[in-house]
ZAVOBA-255464 format. One record per residue (C-alpha): residue number from 1; x, y, z. Coordinates in Angstrom, 2 decimals. Each point is the difference from the previous one (the first is absolute). Example, Ala and Ser with C-alpha at 12.3 -4.5 7.8 and 13.67 -1.06 7.14 Angstrom:
BEGIN
<guti = 1&X = 12.30&Y = -4.50&Z = 7.80>
<guti = 2&X = 1.37&Y = 3.44&Z = -0.66>
//
This chain:
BEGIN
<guti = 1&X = 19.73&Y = 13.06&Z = 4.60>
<guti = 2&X = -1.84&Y = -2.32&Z = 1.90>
<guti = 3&X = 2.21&Y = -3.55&Z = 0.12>
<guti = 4&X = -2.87&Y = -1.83&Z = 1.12>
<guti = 5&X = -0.43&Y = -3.15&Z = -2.93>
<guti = 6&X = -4.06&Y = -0.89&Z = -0.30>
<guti = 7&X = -1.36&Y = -2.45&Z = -2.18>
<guti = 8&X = -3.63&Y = 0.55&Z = -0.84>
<guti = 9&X = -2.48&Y = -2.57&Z = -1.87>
<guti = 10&X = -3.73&Y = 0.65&Z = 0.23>
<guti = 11&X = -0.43&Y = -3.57&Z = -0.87>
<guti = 12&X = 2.03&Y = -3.01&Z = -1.76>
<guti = 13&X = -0.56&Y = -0.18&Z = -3.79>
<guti = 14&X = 1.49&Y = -1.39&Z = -3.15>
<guti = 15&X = 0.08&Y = 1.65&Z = -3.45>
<guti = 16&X = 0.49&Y = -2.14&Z = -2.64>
<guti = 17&X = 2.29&Y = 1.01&Z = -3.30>
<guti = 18&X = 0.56&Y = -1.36&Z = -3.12>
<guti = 19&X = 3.94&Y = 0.41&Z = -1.05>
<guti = 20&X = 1.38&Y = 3.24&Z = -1.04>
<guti = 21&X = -3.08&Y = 2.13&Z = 1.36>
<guti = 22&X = -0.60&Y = 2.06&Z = 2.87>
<guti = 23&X = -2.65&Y = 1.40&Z = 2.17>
<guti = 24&X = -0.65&Y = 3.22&Z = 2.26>
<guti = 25&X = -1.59&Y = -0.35&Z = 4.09>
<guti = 26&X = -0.98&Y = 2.50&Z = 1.45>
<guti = 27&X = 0.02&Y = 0.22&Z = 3.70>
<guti = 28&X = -1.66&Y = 2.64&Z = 2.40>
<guti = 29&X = 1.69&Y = 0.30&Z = 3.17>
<guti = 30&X = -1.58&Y = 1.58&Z = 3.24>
<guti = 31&X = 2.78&Y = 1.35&Z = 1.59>
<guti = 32&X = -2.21&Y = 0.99&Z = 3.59>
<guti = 33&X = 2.36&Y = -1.16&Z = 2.98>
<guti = 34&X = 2.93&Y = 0.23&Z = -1.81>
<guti = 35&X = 2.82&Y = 2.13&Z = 1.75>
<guti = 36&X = 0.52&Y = 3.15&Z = -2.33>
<guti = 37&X = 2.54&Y = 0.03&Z = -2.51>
<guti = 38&X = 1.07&Y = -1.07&Z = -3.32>
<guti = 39&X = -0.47&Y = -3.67&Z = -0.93>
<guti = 40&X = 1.92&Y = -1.69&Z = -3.16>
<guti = 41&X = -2.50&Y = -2.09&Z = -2.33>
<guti = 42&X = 1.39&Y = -3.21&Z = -1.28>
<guti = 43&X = -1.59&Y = -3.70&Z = -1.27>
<guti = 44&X = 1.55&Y = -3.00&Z = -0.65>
<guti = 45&X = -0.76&Y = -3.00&Z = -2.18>
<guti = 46&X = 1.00&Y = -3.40&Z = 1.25>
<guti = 47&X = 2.16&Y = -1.80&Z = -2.42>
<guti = 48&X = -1.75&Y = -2.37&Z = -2.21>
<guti = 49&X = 0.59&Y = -3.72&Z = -1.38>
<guti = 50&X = 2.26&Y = 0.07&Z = -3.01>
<guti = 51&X = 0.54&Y = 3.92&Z = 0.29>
<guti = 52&X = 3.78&Y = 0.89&Z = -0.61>
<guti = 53&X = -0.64&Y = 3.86&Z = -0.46>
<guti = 54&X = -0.82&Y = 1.45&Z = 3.93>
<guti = 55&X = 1.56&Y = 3.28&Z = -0.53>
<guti = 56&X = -2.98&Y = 2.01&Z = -0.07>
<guti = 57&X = -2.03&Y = -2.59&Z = 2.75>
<guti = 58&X = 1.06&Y = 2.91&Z = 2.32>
<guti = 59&X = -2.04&Y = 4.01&Z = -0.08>
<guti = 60&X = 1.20&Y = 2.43&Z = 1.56>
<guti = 61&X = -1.91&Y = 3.14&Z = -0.45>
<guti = 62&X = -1.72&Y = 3.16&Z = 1.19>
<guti = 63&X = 0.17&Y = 2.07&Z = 3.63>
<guti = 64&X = -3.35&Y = -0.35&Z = 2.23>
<guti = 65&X = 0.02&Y = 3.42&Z = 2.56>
<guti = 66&X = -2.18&Y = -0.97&Z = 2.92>
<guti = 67&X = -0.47&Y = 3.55&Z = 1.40>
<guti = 68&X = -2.74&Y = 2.33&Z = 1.64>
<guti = 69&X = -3.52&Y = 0.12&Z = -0.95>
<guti = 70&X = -0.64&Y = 2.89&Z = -2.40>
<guti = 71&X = 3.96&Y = 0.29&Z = -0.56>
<guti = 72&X = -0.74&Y = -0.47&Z = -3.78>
<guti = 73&X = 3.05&Y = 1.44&Z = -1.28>
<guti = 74&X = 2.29&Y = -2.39&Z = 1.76>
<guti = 75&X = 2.18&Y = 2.90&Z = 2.09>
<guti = 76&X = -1.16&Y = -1.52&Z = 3.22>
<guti = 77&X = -1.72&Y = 2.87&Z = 1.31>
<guti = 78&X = -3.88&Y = 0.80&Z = -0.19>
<guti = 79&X = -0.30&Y = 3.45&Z = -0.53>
<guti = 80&X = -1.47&Y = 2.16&Z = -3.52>
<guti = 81&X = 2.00&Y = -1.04&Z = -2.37>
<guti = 82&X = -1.71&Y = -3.52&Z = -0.03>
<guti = 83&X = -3.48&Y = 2.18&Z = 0.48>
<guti = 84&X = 1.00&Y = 2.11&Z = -2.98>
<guti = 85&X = 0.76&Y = -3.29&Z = -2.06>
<guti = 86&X = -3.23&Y = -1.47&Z = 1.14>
<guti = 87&X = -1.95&Y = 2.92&Z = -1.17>
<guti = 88&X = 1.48&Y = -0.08&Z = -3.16>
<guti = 89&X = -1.24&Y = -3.34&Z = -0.20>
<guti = 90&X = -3.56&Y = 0.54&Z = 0.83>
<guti = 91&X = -2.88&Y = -1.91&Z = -0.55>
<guti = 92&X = 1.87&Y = -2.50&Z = -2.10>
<guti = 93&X = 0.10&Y = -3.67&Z = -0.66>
<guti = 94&X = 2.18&Y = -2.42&Z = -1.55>
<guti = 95&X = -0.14&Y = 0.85&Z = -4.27>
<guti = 96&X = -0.31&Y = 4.10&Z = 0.85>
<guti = 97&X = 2.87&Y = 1.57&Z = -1.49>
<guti = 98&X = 1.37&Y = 1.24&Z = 3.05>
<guti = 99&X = -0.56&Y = -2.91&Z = 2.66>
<guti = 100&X = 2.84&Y = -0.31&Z = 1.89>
<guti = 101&X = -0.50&Y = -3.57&Z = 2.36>
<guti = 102&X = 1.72&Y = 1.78&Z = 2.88>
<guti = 103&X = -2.64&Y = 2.44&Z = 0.86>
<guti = 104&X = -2.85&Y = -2.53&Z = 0.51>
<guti = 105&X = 1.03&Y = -0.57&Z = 3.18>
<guti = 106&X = -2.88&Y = -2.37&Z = 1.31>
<guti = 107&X = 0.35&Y = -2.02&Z = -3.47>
<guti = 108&X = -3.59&Y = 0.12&Z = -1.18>
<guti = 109&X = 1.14&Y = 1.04&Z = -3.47>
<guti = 110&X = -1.18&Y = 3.51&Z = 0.48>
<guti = 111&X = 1.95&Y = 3.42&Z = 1.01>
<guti = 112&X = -2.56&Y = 1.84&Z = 2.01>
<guti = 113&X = -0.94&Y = 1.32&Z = 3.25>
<guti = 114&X = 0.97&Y = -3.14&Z = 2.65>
<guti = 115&X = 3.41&Y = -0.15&Z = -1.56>
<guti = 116&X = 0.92&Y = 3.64&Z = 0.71>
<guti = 117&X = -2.15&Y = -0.29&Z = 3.69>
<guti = 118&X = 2.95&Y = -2.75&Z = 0.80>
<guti = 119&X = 3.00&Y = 2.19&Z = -1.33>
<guti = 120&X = -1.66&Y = 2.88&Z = 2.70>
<guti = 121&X = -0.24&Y = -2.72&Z = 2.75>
<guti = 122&X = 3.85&Y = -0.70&Z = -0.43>
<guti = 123&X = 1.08&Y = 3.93&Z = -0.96>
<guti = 124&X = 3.38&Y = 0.74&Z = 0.89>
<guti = 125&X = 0.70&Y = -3.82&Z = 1.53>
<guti = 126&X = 3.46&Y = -0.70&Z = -0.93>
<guti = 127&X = 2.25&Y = -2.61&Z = 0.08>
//
């Protein structure tokens, strides 16, 4: 596991919550130029006037595998498995039934032809 600790903010802003309630971010995170390997996702909420509860200011949650282009099942190899899973996943888009995120490789929303021409351009790379 890489040890490395990032911190990552695309810009400074402030949500605003009325007591008791809660709210979900979403973040997208581009992870070209970062050394491969797996990356730990965690946030943190700064402590608030008059707050006495901070045990859950803290998230720690969910595994981030930077690996090969085309290595959509996460082995860290290339080779046809991640074709075969691609194919399987042809011509989708986000909604379809069996969309699977991984094989849309060039993250235009779509499973088609580009994504499996990058998978061949990185066949059998390993790491």
């Amino acid at each position: 596991m890489n040890s490395e600790r990032l911190a990552y903010a695309s810009s400074p802003f402030s949500i605003t919550l009325s007591g008791e309630n809660s709210t979900t971010i979403t973040f997208t995170w581009n992870t070209l130029g970062f050394a491969k390997g797996n990356y730990t996702i965690s946030a943190y909420a700064a402590q608030v006037p008059s707050e006495t509860d901070t045990a859950d200011n803290t998230k720690i949650d969910g595994l981030v595998l930077v690996t090969i282009a085309g290595d959509v099942n996460g082995d860290r190899t290339c080779d046809m498995a991640d074709i075969s899973m691609m194919i399987d996943a042809f011509m989708t888009t986000p909604g379809d039934t069996n969309w699977n995120p991984n094989c849309d490789v060039n993250d235009d929303d779509s499973v088609d032809m580009a994504d499996i021409s990058i998978a061949i351009d990185h066949f059998m790379e390993a790491w």
